[in-house]
C-alpha positions, 0 to 999 in steps of 0.5 A: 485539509491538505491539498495535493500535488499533481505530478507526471512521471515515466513509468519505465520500460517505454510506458509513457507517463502516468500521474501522481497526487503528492500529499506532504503536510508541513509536520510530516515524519514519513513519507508513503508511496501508495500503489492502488487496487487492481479495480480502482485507481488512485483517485478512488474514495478509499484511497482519498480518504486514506491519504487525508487521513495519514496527512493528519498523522503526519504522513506524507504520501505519494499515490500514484496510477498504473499504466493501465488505469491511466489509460483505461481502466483496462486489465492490469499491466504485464508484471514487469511494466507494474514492478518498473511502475514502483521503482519510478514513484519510488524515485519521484518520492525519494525526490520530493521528499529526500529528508523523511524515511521513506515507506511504500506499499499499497491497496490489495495488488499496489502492495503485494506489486511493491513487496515483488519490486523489492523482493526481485531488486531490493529498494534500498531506499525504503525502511519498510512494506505496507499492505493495506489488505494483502491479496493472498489467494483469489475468491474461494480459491485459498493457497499461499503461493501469493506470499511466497516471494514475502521470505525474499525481502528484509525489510519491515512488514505491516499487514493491516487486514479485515476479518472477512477479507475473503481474499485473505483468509486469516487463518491462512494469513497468520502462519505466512506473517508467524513464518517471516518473523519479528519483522512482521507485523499484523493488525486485524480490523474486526469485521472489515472486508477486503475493501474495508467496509464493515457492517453497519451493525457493528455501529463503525463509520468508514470513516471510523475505519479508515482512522484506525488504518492511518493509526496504524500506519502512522505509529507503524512508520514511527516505531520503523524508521531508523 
């Protein structure tokens, strides 16, 4: 198994410093900034497992802490201190990694906050934005307004999503990728929640989940870079 890196970097606006875990297998075609959930940190299971996977693909990655579940876990950071935090890793991954085409995006919060780091500034750098389970709307509360920043950025978009994501309504979720055009992409995985688990009768493992979401990235990324 590939070992990772660990890193510390400044997170901008007088934050201090947060750390990172750099993933970078030797074969890899791309590299992958990989934000974290508002409840979970970068060293979460899913997160863990997620990276692994997309190293066996070819995928580098660079996951990384928010201020505020370096310090914490408390409430997430204000949203400027959050959008600065992106910008930084996607800096240390540019530097880490200055030959691979160069991808970010996140878990739930970690991508929506990336996508509202390039839509505010766009990140030149990047040749696409991937959510692993976009927050659409909060619990029983269904709207759009989450998304409406999404028609501000230019870049690729990949949206890999569960069909009993209940921050996600699909039958929401699909008119706002349908609206953004060719530059979007959808994948659903049948019977996944927002954190990706599925029920165990549908006789799928998480491991079994986890290898289809880095399925997904992995081609994604290949059939994306210039």
């Amino acid at each position: 198994m590939i070992q990772a890196t660990e890193l510390r970097f400044e997170a901008g606006s007088s934050a201090g410093e947060v750390s990172g875990l750099l993933m970078q297998p030797d074969h890899a075609h791309a590299m992958l900034v990989f934000a974290h959930g508002a409840g979970a940190g970068m060293q979460h299971p899913f997160m863990a497992a997620a990276s692994g996977a997309l190293a066996e693909r070819g995928v580098a990655t660079l996951r990384y802490q928010f201020p505020y579940m370096e310090n914490g876990p408390r409430r997430p950071d204000p949203q400027p201190l959050l959008l600065a935090t992106v910008r930084s890793a996607v800096g240390v991954a540019r530097r880490h990694a200055p030959g691979l085409p160069l991808f970010a995006g996140g878990k739930s919060m970690g991508g929506r906050m990336t996508s509202l780091a390039d839509a505010s500034a766009p990140l030149e750098e990047l040749q696409g934005l991937a959510f692993i389970g976009f927050p659409l709307h909060p619990p029983k509360r269904p709207g759009t307004e989450r998304a409406e920043h999404l028609a501000h950025t230019t870049k690729p978009l990949l949206f890999v999503q569960g069909t009993r994501d209940t921050l996600a309504g699909l039958e929401l979720l699909r008119p706002v990728v349908d609206r953004l055009g060719d530059r979007a992409r959808m994948h659903v995985i049948d019977g996944a929640d927002h954190g990706f688990a599925v029920l165990r009768r549908t006789g799928r493992t998480a491991d079994d989940v986890i290898g289809e979401i880095a399925d997904v990235i992995a081609t994604w990324c290949r059939e994306t870079r210039p």
